[in-house]
C-alpha positions as CSV (number, residue, x, y, z in Angstrom):
1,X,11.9,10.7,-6.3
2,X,13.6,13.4,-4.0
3,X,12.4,12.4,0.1
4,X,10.3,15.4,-0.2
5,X,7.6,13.9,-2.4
6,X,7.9,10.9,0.0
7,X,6.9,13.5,2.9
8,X,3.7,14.6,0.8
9,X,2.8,11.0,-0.4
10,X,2.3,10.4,3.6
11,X,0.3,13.2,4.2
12,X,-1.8,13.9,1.0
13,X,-4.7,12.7,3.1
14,X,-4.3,15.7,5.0
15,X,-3.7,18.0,2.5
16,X,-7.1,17.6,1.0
17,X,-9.2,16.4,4.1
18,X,-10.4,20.2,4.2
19,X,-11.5,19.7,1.2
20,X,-15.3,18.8,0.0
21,X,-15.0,15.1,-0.8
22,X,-16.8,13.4,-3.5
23,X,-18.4,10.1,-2.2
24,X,-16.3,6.9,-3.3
25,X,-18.3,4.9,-5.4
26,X,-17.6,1.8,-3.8
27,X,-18.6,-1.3,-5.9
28,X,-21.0,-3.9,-4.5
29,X,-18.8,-6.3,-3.4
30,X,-20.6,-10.1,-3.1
31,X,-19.7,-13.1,-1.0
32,X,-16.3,-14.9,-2.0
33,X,-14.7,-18.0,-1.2
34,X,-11.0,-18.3,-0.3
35,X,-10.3,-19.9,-3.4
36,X,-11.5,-16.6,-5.5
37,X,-8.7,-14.4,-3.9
38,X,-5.8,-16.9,-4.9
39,X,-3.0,-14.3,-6.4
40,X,-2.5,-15.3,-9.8
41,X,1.0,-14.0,-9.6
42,X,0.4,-10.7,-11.4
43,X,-0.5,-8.0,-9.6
44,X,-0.4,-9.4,-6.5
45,X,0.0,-6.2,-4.2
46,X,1.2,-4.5,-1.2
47,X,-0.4,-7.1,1.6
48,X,1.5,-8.8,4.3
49,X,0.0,-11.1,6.7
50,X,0.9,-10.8,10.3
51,X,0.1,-14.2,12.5
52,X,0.2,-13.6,16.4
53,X,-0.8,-15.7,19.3
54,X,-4.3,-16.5,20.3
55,X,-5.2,-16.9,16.3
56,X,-4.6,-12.9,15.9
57,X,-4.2,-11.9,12.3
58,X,-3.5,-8.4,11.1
59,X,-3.6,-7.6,7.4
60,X,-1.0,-5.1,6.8
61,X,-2.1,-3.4,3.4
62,X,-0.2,-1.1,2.1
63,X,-2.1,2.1,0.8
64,X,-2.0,4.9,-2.5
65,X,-3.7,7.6,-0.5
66,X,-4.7,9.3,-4.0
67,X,-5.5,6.5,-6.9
68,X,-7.2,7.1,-10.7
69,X,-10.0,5.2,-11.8
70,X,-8.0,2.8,-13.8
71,X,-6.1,1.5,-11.2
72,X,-9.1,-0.4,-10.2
73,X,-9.3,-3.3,-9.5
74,X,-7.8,-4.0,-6.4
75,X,-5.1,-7.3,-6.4
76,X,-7.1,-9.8,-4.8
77,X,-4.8,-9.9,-1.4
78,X,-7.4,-6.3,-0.8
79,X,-10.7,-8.5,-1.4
80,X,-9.4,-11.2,1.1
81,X,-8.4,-8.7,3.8
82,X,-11.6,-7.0,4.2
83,X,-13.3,-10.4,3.9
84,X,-11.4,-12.3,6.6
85,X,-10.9,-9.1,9.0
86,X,-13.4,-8.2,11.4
87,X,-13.0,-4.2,11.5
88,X,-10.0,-1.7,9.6
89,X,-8.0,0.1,10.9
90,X,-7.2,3.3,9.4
91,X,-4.2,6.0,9.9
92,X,-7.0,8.5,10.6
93,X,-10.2,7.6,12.4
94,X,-13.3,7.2,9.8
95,X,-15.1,10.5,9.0
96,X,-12.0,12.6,9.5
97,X,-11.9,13.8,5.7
98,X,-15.5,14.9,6.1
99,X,-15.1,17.0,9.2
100,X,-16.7,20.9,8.7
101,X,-14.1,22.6,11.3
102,X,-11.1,21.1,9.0
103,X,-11.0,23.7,6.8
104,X,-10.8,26.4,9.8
105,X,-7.9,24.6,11.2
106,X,-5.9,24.0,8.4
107,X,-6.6,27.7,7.1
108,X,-5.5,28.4,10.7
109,X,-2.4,26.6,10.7
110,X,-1.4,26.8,7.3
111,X,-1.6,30.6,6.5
112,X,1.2,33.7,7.8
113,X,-0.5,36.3,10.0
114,X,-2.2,39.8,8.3
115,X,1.8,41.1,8.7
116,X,3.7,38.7,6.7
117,X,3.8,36.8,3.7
118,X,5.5,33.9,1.6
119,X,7.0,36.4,-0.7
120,X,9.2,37.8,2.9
121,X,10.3,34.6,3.5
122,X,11.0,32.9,0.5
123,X,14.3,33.6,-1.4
124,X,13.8,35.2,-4.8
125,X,14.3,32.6,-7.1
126,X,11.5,30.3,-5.2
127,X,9.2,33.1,-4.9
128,X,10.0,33.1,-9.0
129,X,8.8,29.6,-9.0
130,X,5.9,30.1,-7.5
131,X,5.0,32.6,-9.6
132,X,6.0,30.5,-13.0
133,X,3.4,27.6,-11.2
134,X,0.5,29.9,-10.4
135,X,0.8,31.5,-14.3
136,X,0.3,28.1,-15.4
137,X,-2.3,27.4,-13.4
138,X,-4.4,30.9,-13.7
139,X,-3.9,31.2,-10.1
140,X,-3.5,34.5,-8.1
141,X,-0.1,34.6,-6.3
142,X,-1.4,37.4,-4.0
143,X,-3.7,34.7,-2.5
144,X,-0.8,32.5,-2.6
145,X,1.8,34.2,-0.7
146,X,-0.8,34.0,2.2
147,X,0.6,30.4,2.5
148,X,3.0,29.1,4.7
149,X,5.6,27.1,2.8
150,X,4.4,23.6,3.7
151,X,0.7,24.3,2.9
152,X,1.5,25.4,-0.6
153,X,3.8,22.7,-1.0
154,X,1.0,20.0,-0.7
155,X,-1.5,22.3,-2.2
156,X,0.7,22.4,-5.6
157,X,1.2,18.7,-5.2
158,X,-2.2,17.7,-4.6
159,X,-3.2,20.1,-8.1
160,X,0.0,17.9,-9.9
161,X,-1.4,15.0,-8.6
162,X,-5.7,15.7,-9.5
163,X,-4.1,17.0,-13.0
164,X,-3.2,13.5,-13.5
165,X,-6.6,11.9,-12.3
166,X,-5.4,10.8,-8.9
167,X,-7.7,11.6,-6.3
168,X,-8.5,11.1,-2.7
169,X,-12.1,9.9,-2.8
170,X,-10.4,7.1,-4.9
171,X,-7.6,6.1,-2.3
172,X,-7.5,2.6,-1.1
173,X,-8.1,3.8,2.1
174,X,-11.1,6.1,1.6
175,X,-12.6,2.9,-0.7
176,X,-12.2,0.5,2.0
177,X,-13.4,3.1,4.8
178,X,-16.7,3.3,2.4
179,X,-17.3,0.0,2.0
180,X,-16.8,-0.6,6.0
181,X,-19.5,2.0,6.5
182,X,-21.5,0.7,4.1
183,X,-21.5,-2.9,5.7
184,X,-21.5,-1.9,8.7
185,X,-18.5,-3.4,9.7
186,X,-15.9,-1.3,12.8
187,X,-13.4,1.0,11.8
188,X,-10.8,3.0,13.7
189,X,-7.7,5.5,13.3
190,X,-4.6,5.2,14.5
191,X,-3.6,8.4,15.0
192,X,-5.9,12.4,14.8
193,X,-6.2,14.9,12.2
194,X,-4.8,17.4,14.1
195,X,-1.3,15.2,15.1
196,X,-0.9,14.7,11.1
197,X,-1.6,18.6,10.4
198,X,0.9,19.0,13.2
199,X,3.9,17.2,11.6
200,X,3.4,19.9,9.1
201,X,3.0,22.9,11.3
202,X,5.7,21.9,13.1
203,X,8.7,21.9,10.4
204,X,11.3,24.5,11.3
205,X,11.1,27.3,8.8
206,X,14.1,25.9,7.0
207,X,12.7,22.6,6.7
208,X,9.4,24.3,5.3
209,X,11.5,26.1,2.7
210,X,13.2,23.0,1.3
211,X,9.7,21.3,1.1
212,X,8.2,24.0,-1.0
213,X,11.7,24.5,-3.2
214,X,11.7,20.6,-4.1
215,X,8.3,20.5,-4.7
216,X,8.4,23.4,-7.4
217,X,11.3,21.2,-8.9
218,X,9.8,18.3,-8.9
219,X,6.3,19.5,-10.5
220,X,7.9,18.1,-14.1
221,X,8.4,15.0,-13.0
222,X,5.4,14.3,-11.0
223,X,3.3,11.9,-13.8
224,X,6.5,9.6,-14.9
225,X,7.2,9.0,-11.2
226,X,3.5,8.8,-10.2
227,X,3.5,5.3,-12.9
228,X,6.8,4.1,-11.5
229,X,5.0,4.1,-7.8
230,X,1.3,2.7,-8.4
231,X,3.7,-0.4,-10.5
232,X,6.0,-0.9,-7.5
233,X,2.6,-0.9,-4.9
234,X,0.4,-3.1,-7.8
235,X,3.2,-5.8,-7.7
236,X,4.4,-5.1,-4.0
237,X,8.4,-4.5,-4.9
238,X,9.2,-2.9,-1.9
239,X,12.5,-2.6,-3.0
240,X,11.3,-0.9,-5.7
241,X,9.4,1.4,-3.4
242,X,12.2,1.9,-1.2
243,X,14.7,3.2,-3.9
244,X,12.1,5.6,-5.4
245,X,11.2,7.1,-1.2
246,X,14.2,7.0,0.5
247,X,16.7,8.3,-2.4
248,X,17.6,11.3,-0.9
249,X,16.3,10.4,2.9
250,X,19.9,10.3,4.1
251,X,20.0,14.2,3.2
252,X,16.9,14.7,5.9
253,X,17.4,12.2,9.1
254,X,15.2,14.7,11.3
255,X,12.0,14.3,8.8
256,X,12.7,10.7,8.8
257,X,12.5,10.4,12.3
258,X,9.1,12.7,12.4
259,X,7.4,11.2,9.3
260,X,8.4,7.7,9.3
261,X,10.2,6.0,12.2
262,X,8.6,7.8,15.1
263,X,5.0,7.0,13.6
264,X,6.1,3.2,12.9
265,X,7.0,3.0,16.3
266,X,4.0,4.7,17.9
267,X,1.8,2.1,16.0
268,X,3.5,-1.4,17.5
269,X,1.7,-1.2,20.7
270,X,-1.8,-1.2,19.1
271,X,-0.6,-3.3,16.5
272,X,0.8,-5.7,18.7
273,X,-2.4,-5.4,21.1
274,X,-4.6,-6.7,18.2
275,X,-2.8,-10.2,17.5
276,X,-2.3,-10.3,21.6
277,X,-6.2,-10.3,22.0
278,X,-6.7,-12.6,19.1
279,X,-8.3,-10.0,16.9
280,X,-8.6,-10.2,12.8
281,X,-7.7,-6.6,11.5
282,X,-7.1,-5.1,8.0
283,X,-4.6,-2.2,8.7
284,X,-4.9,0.5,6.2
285,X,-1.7,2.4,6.4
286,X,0.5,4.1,3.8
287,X,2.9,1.7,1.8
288,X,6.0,3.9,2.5
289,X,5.2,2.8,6.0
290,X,6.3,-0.9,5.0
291,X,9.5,0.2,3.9
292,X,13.2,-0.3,5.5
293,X,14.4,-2.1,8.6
294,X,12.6,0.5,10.9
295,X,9.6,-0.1,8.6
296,X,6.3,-2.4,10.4
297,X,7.2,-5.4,8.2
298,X,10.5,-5.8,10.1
299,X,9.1,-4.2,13.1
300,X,6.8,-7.4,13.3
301,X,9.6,-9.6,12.2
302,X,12.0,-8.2,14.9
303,X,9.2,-9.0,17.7
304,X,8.9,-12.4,16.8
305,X,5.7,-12.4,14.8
306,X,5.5,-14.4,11.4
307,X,4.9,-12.0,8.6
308,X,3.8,-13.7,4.8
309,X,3.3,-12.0,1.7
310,X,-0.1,-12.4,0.6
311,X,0.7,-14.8,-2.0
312,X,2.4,-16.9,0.1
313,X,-0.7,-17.6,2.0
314,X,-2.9,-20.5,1.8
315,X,-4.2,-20.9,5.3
316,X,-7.4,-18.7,5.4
């Protein structure tokens, strides 16, 4: 998987937050014990468990931002987190993905002026692909070439990724920000809207142009890599996970730095403010986020703090 889709993975939930939502349909989730979220050693998922000082514990659970309806149920490491936690915290703050004026800004942001279009500044042979994509998809390039590169990259990869049945309203983060507000238990974001629309805004017009021109290469391979991911996050091989994001990363340091590592490290202080003040937190973040040495797992290592797979927890 080329780093590109890795940059679109991280931001699909802005990509279709100015889009109408469909309501998760969270299920009714009774009273366990400890015992019944025990990982059974299949499946165990993307959950680490970070012990601080003062009895702080923060759930680090690693997020799909778009999931189908067969990759439910959760591994059990999920259940236990939002049991034992006493608010989530989410990359963006709750309610961000219903917001009316979304659609203004990203339309704002994400689309040339009256003078210009994609077509101008685009070479031939992607303006060619865009073309072959919107034939296939009865779609009217004329409205198209009213995009900026990066907005019609994650607009094509958001239709790859709904053609497959993998939608927002069914991310683990969106199921877990229902529940919360269903139960009435505290939620919060760790970063705005607006900051993740701007890492997009923001990409040079070069760095735009590759986004859109892998994207439209990738669009073939979107369903066998899609299965390859949601198996690596199921079973938590972050390895795995790591290999399939980062292939190519060497080839794009400076999207590395904005997507990843300057995000990660932005994060610690809040993180680390939690476990400080004793607080129990299930932190909702993207998996890709767990990845690498400048990824939080090590972060948290680096800092001092004892980090545990889920399954190698017993002490709830």
């Amino acid at each position: 998987m080329p780093f590109s889709r890795f940059l679109l993975a991280l931001a699909l939930c802005v990509s279709v937050a100015a889009c109408k939502r469909e309501e998760p349909k969270a299920a009714a989730a009774p009273k366990k014990d400890a015992a019944a979220f025990v990982a059974d050693g299949a499946g165990d998922g993307s959950v680490w468990v970070v012990d601080g000082p003062n009895g702080g514990r923060l759930y680090l659970c690693g997020t799909i931002h778009i999931l189908r309806e067969k990759d439910y149920p959760l591994a059990p490491g999920y259940e236990a987190a939002y049991m034992y936690s006493n608010k989530l915290v989410l990359e963006l703050p709750p309610g961000s993905a219903s917001n009316a004026e979304l659609t203004s800004r990203m339309s704002q942001l994400g689309l040339y002026p009256a003078n210009t279009t994609l077509e101008s500044n685009v070479s031939k042979e992607t303006w060619d692909a865009v073309k072959k994509w919107a034939s296939k998809h009865n779609m009217d390039t004329a409205t198209l070439s009213r995009f900026r590169p990066w907005f019609l990259a994650l607009m094509i990869t958001s239709i790859e990724y709904a053609a497959l049945g993998a939608k927002s309203d069914k991310g683990v983060d969106s199921y877990f920000e229902e529940r919360a507000r269903k139960d009435g238990k505290p939620a919060e974001g760790l970063e705005t809207v607006e900051f993740q629309i701007q890492l997009f805004a923001a990409l040079s017009e070069k760095q735009q142009r590759e986004l859109l021109e892998q994207t439209l290469g990738e669009v073939s391979s979107v369903e066998e890599e899609y299965e390859k991911m949601i198996r690596a996050w199921k079973y938590g091989q972050l390895d795995d996970l790591k290999q399939m994001l980062f292939r190519e990363a060497e080839k794009y340091p400076d999207l590395m730095d904005i997507f990843l590592i300057n995000r990660n490290l932005a994060w610690m202080d809040r993180l680390e403010q939690m476990l400080k003040k004793g607080e129990k937190a299930m932190v909702l973040v993207g998996t890709g986020h767990f990845t690498s040495d400048s990824g939080l797992i090590e972060l948290l290592r680096k800092r001092g703090y004892r980090v545990r797979h889920y399954r190698e927890v017993t002490d709830f």
